[in-house]
N, C-alpha and C positions, 0 to 999 in steps of 0.2 A: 790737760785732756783734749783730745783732738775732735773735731769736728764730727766723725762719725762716731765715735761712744758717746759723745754729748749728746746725739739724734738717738741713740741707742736708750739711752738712759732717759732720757723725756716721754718714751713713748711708755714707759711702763708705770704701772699702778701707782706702786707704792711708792713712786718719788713723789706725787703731788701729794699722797696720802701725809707724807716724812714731811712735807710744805706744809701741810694743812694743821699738823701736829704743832712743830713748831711755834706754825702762828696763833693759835687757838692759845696754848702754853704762855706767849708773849699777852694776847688779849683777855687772857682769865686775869692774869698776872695784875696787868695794870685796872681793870676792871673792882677786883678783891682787895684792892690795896697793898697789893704786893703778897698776901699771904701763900699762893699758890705753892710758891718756890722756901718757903720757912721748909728746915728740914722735916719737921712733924708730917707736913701734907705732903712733901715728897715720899718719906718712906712709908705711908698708910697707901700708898699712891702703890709703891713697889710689891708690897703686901697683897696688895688687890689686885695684882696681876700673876699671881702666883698660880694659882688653879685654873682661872677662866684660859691663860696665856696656853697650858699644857692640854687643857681641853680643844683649844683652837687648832694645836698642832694634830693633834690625831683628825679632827674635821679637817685640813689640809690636808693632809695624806690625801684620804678619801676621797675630797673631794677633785685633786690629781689626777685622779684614777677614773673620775667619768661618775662616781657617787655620789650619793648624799645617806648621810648616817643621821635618822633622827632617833634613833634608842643607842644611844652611850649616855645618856643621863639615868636613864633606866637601870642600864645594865652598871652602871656605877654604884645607884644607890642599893640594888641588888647586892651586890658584891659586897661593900663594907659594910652594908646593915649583917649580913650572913656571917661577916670575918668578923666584926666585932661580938656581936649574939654569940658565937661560937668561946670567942677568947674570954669571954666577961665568964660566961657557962661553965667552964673547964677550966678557970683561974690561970690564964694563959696572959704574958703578955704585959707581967706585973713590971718586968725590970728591963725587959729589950722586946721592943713591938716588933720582931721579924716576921715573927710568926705572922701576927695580923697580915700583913703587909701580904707576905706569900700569899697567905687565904684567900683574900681580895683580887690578888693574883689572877690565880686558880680558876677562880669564881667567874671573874670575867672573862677571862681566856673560852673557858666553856658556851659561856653565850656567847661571845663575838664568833665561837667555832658553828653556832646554831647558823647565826646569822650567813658565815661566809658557805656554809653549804647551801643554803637555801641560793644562797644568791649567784654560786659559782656554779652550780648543777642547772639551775632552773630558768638561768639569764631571763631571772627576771627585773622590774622597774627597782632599784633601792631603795627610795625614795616609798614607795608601794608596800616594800616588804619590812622596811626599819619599821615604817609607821605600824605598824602591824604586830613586831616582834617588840617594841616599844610597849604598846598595853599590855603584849602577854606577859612581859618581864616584870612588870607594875603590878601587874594581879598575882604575879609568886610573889612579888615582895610584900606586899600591902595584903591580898587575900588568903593564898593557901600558904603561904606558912604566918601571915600576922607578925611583919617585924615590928616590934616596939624601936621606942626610941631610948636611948641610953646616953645618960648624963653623969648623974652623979657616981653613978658602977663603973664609970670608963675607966678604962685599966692605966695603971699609975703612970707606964710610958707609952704613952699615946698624947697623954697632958705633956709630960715632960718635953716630947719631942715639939708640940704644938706651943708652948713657951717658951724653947729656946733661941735666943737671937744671938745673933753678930754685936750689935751696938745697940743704945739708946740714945734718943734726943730730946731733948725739950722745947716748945714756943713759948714766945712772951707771955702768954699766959700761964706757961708753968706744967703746961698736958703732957704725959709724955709717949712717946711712940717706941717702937722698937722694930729692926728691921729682923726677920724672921731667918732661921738659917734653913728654911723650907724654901729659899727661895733659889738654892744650889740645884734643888731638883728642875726647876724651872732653866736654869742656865744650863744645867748638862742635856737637858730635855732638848734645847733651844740645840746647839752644838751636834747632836747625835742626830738628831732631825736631818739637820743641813748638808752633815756627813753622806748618811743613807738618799738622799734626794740627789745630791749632785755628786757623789762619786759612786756610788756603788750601780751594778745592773738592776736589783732591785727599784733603786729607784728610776733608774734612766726605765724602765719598764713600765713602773708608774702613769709616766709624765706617756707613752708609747701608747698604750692603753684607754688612757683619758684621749689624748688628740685621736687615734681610729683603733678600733677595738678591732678591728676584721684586719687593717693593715700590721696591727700588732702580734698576731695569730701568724702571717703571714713570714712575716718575718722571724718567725722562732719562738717566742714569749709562748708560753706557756701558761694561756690566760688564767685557765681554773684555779690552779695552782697559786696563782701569785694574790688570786681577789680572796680566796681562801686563806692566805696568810695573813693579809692586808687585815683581812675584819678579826681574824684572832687575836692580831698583836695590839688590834685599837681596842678590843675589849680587853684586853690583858692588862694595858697603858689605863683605860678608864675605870679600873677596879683599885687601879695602883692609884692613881687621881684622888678618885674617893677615900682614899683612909690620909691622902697629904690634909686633904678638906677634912676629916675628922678629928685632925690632930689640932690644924689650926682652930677649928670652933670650939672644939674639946668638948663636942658632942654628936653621936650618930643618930642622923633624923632621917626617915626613908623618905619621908614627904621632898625632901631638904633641893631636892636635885627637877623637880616639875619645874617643866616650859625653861630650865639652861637652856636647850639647844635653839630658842629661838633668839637667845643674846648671843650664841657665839657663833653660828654659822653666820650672820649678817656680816659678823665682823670679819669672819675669813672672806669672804663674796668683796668686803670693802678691801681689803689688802690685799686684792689682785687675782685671787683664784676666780678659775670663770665656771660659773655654773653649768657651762657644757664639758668639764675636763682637761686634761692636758695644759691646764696654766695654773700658776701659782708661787711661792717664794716665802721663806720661812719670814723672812725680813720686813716686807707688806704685812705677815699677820700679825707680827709683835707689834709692829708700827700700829696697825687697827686698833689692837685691843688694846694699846696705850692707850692710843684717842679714845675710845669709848669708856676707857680707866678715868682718866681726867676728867670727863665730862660729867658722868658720874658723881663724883666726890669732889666736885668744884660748886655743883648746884646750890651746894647751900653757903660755900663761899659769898657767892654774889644774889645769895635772898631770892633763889627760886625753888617753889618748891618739887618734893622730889619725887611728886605723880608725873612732873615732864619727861621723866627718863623714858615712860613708854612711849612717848612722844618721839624720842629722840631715835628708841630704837627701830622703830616703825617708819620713818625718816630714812635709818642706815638703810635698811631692808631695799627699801624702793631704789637710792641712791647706788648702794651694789649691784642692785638687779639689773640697772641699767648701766650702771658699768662695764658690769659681763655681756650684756647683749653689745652695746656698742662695739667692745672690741670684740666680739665673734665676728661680728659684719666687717670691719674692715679687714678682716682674717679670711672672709671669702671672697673678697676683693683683689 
């Protein structure tokens, strides 16, 4: 590596984040007695980055693009309480969850359609109008139609799909784990992201958008148009999310999904996207929501208990926030 990609690569987020990972990794490791790294805590580790990781990538988008989306947990549990309610009611769903899946679909596509009008017609704050469309989405789920939760009724492949795994392991104790074949969605998710951000216009538009919105306008983009798709495909993405989350718990809880978005926007803000827009990298959020995965599910490795996570994440918060401002400022330097 030559001199100038090496200055290239220093100066971005998510290599110290890929550092910090590592060494955290190394220091739970020898901290835990080496448990960190036993296959069982690796693949509970992989498991749990399945949802929170596909959630991160749609808050990337957005957050690309000069956003911030704080109702996709809304419109998530919206979505699969409505798709499951629906398949359980109508005995849908017993032997191939497609159907759900679509519903869910559907569901969210439709609100993120609310949202991306509101937001593309009205230039108004997102941040202003998610929080907003956030409680309305919460009072259809929770008030005017009364989603219950659904357990034991869940339909046969929903369970099916949420226990099936790739392999199993076991630790010296004998517990055993199993890595989830939910976690394909996570990996195509990860790949299709990366696709759409750095080759297509679509995304170079994105990234166009977030750095000057008026420059962006200028040059061709088709702003309306593109913040309009943006919020349907992330509520389409966050409906589809919700029923991966339904399989793997193998149960729909509307409650299920309050205050996610203040665990996963931190951790996008810590993998490099900048709160002002126009930055950001598929590779920093995975990297984040690694570290925030380990740190997590390590705490009780090394006998702390696991009211510190708010701790911790409230920590992230501050530590991204001034991440992104730092490098604005040398960005207008």
């Amino acid at each position: 590596m030559n001199k100038t990609a090496w200055k290239r690569l220093t100066k971005r987020t998510e290599f110290y984040i890929f550092i910090v990972l590592i060494a955290l990794i190394a220091g739970i490791q020898i901290v835990s007695g080496g448990q960190l790294l036993e296959p069982t805590t690796l693949v509970t580790i992989l498991r749990g980055m399945v949802v929170d990781g596909m959630f991160a990538l749609i808050c990337l988008i957005v957050m690309i693009s000069g956003g911030f989306d704080l109702s996709f947990p809304a419109i998530s549990a919206f979505a699969y309480s409505a798709a499951t309610t629906i398949c359980v009611n109508q005995g849908w769903c017993e032997t191939n969850p497609l159907a759900g899946f679509l519903l869910a679909i559907l569901f969210g596509a439709i609100l993120g359609a609310f949202n991306g009008w509101i937001i593309a017609n009205f230039k108004l704050n997102t941040m202003i109008v998610t929080l907003g469309t956030q409680t309305f989405f919460t009072g259809l789920t929770m008030g005017l139609f009364q989603m219950k939760e659904i357990t034991s009724t869940l339909p046969a492949s929903f369970r099916a799909l949420g226990e099936s795994y790739f392999f199993e392991v076991y630790n010296s104790q004998g517990q055993r784990s199993t890595l989830t074949t939910s976690i394909v969605f996570l990996i195509i998710m990860i790949a299709v992201t990366s696709f759409v951000l750095r080759k297509t216009m679509f995304g170079r538009a994105l990234y166009a958008i977030g750095g000057n919105e008026v420059s962006a306008e200028r040059a061709g983009y088709n702003v309306k148009r593109i913040k309009f798709i943006l919020y349907v495909a992330v509520g389409a993405l966050a409906g589809f999310i919700g029923m991966v989350r339904v399989c793997l718990a193998r149960q729909s809880i509307p409650k299920a999904m309050v205050g996610k978005e203040m665990a996963i926007i931190p951790a996008v803000i810590l993998g490099g996207a900048s709160i002002f827009g126009g930055e950001g990298s598929v590779f920093g959020t995975i990297c984040a929501i690694g570290l925030i995965t380990v740190v997590s599910n390590s705490m009780l490795l090394v006998g702390i208990d696991s009211y510190w996570q708010n701790f911790f994440n409230g920590l992230v918060i501050l530590i991204g926030i001034t991440i992104s401002a730092v490098q604005a400022k040398r960005q207008r330097r």
